[in-house]
C-alpha positions as CSV (number, residue, x, y, z in Angstrom):
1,X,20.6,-1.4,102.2
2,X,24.4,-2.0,101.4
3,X,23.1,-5.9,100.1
4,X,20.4,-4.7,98.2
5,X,22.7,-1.8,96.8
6,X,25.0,-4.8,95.3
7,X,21.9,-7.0,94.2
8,X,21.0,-3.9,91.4
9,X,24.7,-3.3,90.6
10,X,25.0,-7.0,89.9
11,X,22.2,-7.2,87.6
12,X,23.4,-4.1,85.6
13,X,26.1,-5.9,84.9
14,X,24.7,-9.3,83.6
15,X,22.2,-6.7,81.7
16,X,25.1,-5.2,80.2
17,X,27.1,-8.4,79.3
18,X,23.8,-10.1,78.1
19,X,23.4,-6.6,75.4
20,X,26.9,-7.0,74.3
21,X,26.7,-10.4,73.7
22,X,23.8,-9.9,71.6
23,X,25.3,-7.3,69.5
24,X,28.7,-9.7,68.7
25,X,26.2,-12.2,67.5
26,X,24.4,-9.7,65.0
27,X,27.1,-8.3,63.9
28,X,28.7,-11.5,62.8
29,X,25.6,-12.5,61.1
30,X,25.5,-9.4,58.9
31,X,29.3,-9.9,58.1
32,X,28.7,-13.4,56.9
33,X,25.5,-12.5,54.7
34,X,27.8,-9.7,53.3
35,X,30.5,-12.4,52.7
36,X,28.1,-15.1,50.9
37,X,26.4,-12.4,48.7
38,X,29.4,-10.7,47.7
39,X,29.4,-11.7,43.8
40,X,25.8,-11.4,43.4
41,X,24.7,-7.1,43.6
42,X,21.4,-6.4,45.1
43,X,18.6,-5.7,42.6
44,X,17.0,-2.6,42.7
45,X,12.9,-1.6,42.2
46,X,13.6,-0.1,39.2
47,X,15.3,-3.2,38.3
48,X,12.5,-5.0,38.5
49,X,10.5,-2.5,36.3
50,X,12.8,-1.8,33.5
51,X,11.2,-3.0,30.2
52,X,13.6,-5.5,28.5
53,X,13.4,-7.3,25.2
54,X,13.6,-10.9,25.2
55,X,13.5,-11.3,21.1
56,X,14.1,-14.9,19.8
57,X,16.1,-15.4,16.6
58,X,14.9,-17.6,13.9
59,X,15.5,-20.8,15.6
60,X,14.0,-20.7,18.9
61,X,16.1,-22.2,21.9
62,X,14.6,-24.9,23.9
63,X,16.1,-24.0,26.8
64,X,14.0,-22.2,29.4
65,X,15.5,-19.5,31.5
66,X,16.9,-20.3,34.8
67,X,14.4,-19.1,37.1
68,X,15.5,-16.6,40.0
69,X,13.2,-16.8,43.0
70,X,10.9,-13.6,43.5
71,X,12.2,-12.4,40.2
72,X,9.9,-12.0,37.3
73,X,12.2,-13.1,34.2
74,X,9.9,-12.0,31.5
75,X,7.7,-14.3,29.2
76,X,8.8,-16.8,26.9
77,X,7.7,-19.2,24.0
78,X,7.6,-22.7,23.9
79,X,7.2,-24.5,20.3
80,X,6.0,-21.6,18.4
81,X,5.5,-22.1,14.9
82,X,3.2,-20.5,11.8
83,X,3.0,-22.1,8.1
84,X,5.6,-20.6,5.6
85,X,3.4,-20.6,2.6
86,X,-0.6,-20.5,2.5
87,X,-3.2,-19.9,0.0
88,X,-4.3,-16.5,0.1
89,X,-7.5,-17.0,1.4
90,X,-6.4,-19.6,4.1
91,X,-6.8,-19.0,7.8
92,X,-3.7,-18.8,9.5
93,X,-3.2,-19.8,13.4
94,X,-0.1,-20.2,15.7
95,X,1.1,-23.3,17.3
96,X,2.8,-23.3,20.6
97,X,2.2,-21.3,23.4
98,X,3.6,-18.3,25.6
99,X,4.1,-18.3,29.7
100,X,5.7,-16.3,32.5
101,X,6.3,-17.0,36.0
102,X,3.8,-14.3,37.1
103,X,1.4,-13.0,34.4
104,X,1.1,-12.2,31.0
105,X,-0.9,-8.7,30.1
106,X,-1.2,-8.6,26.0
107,X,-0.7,-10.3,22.7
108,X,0.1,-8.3,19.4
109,X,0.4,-9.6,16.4
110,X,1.2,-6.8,13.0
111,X,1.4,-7.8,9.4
112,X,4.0,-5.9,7.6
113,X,3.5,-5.9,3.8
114,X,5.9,-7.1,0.8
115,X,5.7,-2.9,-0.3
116,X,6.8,-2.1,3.2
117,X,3.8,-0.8,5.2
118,X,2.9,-2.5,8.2
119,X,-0.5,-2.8,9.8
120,X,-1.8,-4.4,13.3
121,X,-4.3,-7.5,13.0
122,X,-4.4,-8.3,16.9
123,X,-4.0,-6.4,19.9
124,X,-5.8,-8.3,23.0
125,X,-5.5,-7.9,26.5
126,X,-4.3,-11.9,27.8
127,X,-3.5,-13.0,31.4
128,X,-2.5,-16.0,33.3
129,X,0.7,-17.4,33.3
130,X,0.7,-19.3,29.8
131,X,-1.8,-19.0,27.0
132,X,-2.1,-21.8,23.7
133,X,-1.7,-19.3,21.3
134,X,-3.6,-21.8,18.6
135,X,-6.6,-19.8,19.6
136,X,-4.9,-17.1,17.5
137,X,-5.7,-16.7,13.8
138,X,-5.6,-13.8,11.0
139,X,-8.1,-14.4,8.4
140,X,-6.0,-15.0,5.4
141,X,-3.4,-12.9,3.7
142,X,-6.1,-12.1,1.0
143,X,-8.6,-10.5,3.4
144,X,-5.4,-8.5,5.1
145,X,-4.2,-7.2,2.0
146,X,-6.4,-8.0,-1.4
147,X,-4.2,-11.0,-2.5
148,X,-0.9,-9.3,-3.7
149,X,2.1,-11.9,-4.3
150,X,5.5,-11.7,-2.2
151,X,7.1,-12.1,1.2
152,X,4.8,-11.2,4.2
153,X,6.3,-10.6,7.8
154,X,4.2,-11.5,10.7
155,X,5.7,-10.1,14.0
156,X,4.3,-11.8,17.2
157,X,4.7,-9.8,20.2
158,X,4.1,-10.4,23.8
159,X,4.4,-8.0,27.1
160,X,4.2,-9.1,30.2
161,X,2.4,-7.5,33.7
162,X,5.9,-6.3,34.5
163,X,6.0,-4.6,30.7
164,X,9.0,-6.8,29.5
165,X,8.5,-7.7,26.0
166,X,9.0,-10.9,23.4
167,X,9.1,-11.2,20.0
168,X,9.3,-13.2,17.4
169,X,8.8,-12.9,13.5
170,X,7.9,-15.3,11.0
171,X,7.7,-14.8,6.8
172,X,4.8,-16.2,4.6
173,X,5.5,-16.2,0.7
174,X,2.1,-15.7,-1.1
175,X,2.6,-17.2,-4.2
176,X,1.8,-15.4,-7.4
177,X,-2.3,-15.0,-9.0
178,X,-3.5,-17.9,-11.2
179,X,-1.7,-17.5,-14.1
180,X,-3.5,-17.4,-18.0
181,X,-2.5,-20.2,-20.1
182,X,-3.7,-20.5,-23.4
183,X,-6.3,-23.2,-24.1
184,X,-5.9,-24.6,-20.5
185,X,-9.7,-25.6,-18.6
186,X,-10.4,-22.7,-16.9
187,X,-14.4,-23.4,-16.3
188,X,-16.9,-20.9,-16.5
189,X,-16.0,-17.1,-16.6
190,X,-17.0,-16.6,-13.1
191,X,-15.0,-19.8,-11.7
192,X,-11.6,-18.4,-13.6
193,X,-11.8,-14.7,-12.2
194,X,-12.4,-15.7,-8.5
195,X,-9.1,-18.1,-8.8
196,X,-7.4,-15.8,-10.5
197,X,-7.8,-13.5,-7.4
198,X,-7.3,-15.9,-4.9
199,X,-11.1,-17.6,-4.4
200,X,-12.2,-15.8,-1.5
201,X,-15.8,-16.6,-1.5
202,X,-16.2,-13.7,1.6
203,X,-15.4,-11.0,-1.2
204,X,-16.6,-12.5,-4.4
205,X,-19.8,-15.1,-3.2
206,X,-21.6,-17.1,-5.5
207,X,-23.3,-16.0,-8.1
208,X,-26.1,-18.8,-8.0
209,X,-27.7,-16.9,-5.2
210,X,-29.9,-15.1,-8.4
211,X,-32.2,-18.0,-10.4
212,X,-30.2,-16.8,-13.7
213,X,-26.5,-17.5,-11.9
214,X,-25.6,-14.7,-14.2
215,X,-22.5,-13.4,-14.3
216,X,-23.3,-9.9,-14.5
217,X,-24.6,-10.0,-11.0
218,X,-21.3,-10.0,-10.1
219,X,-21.1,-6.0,-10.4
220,X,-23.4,-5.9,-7.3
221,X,-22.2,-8.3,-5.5
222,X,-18.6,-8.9,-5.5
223,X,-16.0,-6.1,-4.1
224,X,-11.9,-6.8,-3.8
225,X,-11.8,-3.9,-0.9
226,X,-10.4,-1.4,-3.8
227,X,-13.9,0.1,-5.3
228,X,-15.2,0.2,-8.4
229,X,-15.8,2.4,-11.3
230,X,-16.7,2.9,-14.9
231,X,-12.9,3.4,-15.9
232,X,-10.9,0.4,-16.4
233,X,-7.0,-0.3,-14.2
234,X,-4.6,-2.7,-14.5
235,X,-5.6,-6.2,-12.5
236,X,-9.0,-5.1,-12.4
237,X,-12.0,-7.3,-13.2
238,X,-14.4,-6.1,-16.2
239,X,-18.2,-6.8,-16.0
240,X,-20.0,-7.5,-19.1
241,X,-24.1,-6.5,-18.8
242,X,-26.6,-8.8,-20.0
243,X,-28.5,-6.4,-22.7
244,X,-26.0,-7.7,-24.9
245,X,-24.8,-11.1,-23.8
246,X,-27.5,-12.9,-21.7
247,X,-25.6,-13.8,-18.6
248,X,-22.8,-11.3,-18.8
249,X,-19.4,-12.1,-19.0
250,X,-16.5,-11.3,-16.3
251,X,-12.4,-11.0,-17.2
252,X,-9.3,-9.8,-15.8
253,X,-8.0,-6.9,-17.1
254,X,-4.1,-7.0,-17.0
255,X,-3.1,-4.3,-18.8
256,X,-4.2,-1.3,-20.5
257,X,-3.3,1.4,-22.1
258,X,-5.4,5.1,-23.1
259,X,-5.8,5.8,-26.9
260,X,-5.7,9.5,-27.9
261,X,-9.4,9.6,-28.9
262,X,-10.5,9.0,-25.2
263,X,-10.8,5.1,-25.6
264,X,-8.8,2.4,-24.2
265,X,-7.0,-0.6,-25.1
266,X,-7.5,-4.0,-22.7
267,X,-5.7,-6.4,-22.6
268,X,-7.7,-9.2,-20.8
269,X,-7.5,-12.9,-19.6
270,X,-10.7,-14.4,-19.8
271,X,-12.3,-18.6,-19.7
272,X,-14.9,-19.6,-21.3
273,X,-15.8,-17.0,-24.3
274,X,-16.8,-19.8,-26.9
275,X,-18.7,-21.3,-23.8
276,X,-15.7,-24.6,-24.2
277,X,-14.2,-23.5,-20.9
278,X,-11.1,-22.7,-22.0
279,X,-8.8,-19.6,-21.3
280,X,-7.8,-17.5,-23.6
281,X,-5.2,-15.1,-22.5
282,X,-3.8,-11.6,-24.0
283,X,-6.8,-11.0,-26.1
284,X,-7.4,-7.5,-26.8
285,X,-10.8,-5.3,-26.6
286,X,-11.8,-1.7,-27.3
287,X,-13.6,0.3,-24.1
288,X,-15.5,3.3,-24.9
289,X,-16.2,5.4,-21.8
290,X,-18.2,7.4,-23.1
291,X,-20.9,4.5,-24.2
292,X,-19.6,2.3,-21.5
293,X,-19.2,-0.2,-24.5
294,X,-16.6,-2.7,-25.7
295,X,-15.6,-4.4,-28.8
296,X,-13.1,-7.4,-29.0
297,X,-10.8,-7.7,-31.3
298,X,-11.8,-10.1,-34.2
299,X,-15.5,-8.6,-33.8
300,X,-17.6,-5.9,-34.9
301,X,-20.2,-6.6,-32.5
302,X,-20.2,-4.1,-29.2
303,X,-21.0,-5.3,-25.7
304,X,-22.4,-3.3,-23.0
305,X,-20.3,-2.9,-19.8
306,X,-21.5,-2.3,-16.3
307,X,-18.3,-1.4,-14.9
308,X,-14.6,-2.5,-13.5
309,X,-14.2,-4.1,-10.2
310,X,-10.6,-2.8,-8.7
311,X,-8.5,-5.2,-7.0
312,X,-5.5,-2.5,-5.9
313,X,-4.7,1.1,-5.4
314,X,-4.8,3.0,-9.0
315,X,-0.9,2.7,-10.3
316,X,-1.7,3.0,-13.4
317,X,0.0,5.7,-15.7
318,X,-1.4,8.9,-14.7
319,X,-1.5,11.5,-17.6
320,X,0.1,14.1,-17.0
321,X,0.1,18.0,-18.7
322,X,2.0,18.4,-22.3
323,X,5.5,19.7,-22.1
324,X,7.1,21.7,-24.1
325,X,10.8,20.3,-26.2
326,X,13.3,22.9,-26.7
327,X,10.9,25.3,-27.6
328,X,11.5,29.1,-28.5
329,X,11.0,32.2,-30.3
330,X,13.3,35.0,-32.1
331,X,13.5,38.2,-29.4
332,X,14.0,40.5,-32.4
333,X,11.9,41.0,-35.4
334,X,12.5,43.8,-38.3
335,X,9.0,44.7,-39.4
336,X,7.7,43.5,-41.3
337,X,8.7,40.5,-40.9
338,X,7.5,37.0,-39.1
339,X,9.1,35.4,-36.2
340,X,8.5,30.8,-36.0
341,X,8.3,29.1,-33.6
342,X,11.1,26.6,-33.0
343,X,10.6,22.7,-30.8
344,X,7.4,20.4,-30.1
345,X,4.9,20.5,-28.1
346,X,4.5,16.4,-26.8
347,X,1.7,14.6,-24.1
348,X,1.8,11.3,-23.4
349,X,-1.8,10.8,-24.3
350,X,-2.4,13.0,-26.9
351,X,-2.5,16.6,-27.6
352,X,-5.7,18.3,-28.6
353,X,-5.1,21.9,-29.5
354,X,-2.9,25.0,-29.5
355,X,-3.5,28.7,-29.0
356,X,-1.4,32.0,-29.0
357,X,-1.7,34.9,-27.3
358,X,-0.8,38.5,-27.8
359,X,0.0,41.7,-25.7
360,X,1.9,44.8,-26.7
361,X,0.7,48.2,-27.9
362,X,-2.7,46.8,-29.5
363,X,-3.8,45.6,-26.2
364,X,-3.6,42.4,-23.6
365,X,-4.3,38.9,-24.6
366,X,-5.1,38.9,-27.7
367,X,-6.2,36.1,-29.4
368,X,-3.9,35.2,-32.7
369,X,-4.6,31.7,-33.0
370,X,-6.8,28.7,-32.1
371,X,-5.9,25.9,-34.0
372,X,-7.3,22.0,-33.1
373,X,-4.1,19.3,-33.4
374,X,-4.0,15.5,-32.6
375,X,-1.4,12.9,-32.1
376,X,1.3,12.9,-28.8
377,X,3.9,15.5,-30.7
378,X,3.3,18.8,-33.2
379,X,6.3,20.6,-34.6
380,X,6.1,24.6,-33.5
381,X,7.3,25.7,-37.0
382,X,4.1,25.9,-38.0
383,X,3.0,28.9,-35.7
384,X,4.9,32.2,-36.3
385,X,4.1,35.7,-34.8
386,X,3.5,38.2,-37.7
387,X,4.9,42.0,-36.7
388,X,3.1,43.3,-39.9
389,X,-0.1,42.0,-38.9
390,X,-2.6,44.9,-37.8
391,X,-5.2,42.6,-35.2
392,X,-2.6,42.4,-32.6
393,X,0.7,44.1,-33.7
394,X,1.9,46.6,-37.0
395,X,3.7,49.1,-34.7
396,X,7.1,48.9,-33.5
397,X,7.4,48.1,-29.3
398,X,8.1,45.3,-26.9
399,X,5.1,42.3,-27.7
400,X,4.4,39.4,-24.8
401,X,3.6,36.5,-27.0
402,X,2.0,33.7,-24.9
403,X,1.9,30.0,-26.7
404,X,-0.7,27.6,-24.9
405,X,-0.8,24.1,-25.8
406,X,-3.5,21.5,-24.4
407,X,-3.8,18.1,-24.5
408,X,-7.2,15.6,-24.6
409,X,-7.5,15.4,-20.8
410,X,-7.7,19.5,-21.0
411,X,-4.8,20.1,-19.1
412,X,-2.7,23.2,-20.2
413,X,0.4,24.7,-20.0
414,X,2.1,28.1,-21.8
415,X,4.8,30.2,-21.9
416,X,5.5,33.6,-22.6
417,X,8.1,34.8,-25.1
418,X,9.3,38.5,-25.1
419,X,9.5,40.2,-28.7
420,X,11.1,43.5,-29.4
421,X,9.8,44.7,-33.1
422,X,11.8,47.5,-34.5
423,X,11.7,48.9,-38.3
424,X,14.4,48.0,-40.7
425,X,16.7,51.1,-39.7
C-alpha cells in the first residue's frame, strides 16, 4: 500500500510541473504578441462600420490604397474621366471604372444645375467587386435640363456593402444656343429653330412625317418640356398656321415686351422668310391675343398664329398692380371749397381707369367719379373732392374719400384719405 501510496503522489507531482509548465509557455506567448502589436491599436466592430468619405480631388491619384488584410478599405476609382464640353443633345458616358476588395452596393450619379438646383439622374443598386462604369450614360444635358448655357456639375458617387462612400465631381460647359447672324444660311425655318435649341430630334422630330412637311405641324408635335400656350415668352418658339401662309412658319422669339392696348411686341430670329434661307435676326412683329394674329413690321398683311412653344420657366416681367407716387389729399376743407389731389398714379403696363369714392354724412361709398385713362402715368390734380357738392357731401363732418386706380390687366389698388369739412368761421 505504502508503494502504491508513493506511485499517486509521484504523478501529482509530474501533473503539477507538466500544468505549470504549460502556463509559462502561454503566458510568454501573449507577452510577445502584446510586444509586436504594440504600435498598431486593435480595430473595433464599429470601426469597421463607420461610414467614411473617400472623396478624390480634381486630379485623381494613381496610387491604390495599401490593402490591410480582413479589412474592407472602401471603394476606389481607377481612370475615371467624363468629356468637359458636349453638345446639348449628346449622350454622355463615364470612362474608367470603380472596385473594392469586398463589394460594391450602389452608383449615384446627380446633375446640379448652372442656377443652383440639383437633381438625381441615376441611383442603381451595383455589386461585385469592380464595375466598367462606361455602361453609364445620362442622355444629354438638353433632355436633363431644356438646353440652358453654363457650367453643369456632375457628382459621381459610390457606396460600398460596408456604407463607405466615394466621390468625385466633374464640370461640363454647355456652350451658348445658335446664335442669329444677319444674312448667314440658316436653311429652312424648321432646320434654324431646332439648332437654335440644341437639335434634339427626341423633342422636336421631323416634320416630314406629314406629306405637306409643313411647318405648322410643328405646334402638335414638338414640346421643349416647358408647355405651350397662346401667350408669347422670351426664348419661346412662335408657330405660324397655314390659313394664312401655306406651310406655316416657325421663329424664336427672344424678347418681348407688352403694349398698353393688350398687344405685344416680338422680337424674333427667324431663317428663311423670303424662302433664300437666310436669317434674319431682330426683326420685329405685332401679336394680337385676342385674334391670335401677327403682323411683321414692314407689312400690313396679318398671319394667323397657332400658338408659342416654351422652352423655360416663365421669367418674363410679370405685371404687377399700379402704385401710387407721392400721392395725397388736403385733411381740411373750408366749405365751399374743393380739395385736389396731389402725385401720379403709374403701372408698368398701362393704366386703364380711376374711380373715387365717398363716405361721410350723405352715406357709404359713394360713387364721385369714374373716369377711363390710358398711358403708364396720370397726374392726380385732375381729380378734386368738392365739399359744396350735394350728391355725396354739402354738410360740414368728417368725409372718407377712397381713390381707386386700375390698370389694363384689372388689377386695383386704393387708398383712403380722411377730410374734415368745416364752414368758413
Amino acid at each position: 500500500m505504502i508503494r502504491n501510496l508513493n506511485s499517486i503522489k509521484n504523478k501529482h507531482v509530474i501533473f503539477a510541473a507538466a500544468v505549470v509548465i504549460l502556463l509559462i509557455i502561454y503566458c510568454f506567448k501573449d507577452i510577445s504578441s502584446a510586444s509586436s502589436n504594440k504600435s498598431a491599436p486593435l480595430m473595433s466592430e464599429s470601426d469597421l462600420l463607420k461610414v467614411k468619405d473617400f472623396s478624390e480631388t480634381a486630379a485623381e491619384s494613381s496610387a491604390l490604397p495599401v490593402i490591410i488584410p480582413e479589412v474592407d478599405k472602401g471603394p476606389w476609382f481607377r481612370s475615371v474621366y467624363l468629356s468637359d464640353a458636349v453638345s446639348l443633345s449628346e449622350k454622355i458616358c463615364f470612362t474608367g471604372s470603380v472596385n473594392d476588395d469586398f463589394r460594391l452596393k450602389n452608383i449615384k450619379v446627380v446633375v446640379r444645375t448652372p442656377a443652383g438646383s440639383g437633381f438625381e439622374v441615376i441611383n442603381e443598386s451595383i455589386s461585385g467587386t469592380s464595375i466598367d462604369l462606361s455602361e453609364f450614360c445620362i442622355d444629354g444635358i438638353d433632355s436633363l435640363h431644356k438646353g440652358r448655357e453654363g457650367d453643369y456639375a456632375i457628382i459621381l458617387v459610390v457606396t460600398d456593402s460596408a456604407n463607405q462612400v466615394i466621390s468625385k465631381t466633374f464640370y461640363i460647359s454647355v456652350p451658348s444656343r445658335h446664335s442669329c447672324q444677319q444674312d448667314m444660311h440658316g436653311g429652312q425655318c424648321v432646320n434654324y429653330v431646332r439648332r437654335f435649341f440644341g437639335g434634339g430630334y427626341d423633342l422636336m422630330p421631323g416634320l416630314c412625317i406629314y406629306e405637306d412637311c409643313g411647318a405648322y405641324h410643328a405646334w402638335d408635335v414638338w414640346d421643349l418640356g416647358y408647355g405651350k400656350g397662346r401667350l408669347p415668352r422670351e426664348n419661346s418658339i412662335l408657330i405660324m398656321d397655314k390659313e394664312t401662309l401655306q406651310f406655316g412658319h416657325v421663329a424664336v422669339v427672344l424678347k418681348l415686351k407688352r403694349n398698353a392696348d393688350k398687344t405685344y411686341t416680338l422680337t424674333v430670329c427667324e431663317s428663311n422668310w423670303d424662302r433664300d434661307e437666310l436669317i434674319d435676326c431682330n426683326i420685329r412683329y405685332t401679336y394680337f391675343p385676342e385674334t391670335s394674329k401677327v403682323i411683321r413690321e414692314g407689312r400690313s398683311k396679318s398671319y394667323d398664329v397657332a400658338g408659342f412653344i416654351y422652352s423655360d420657366i416663365d421669367n418674363s416681367p410679370k405685371d404687377v398692380p399700379p402704385e401710387y407716387e407721392n400721392a395725397a389729399l388736403p385733411n381740411l376743407v373750408i366749405y365751399p371749397d374743393k380739395a385736389y389731389f396731389r402725385g401720379y398714379a403709374r403701372d408698368d403696363v398701362g393704366l386703364k381707369e380711376i374711380k373715387i369714392e365717398v363716405s361721410g354724412p350723405r352715406g357709404n361709398k359713394l360713387p364721385v367719379v369714374k373716369r377711363k385713362v390710358n398711358g403708364l402715368s396720370k397726374d392726380l390734380s385732375d381729380f378734386w373732392f368738392d365739399s359744396s357738392n350735394l350728391e355725396y357731401a354739402g354738410v360740414e363732418g368728417h368725409y372718407i374719400v377712397k381713390l381707386i386706380i386700375i390698370d389694363t390687366n384689372d388689377q386695383a389698388r386704393s387708398r383712403i384719405f380722411p377730410v374734415l369739412v368745416n364752414s368758413e368761421n
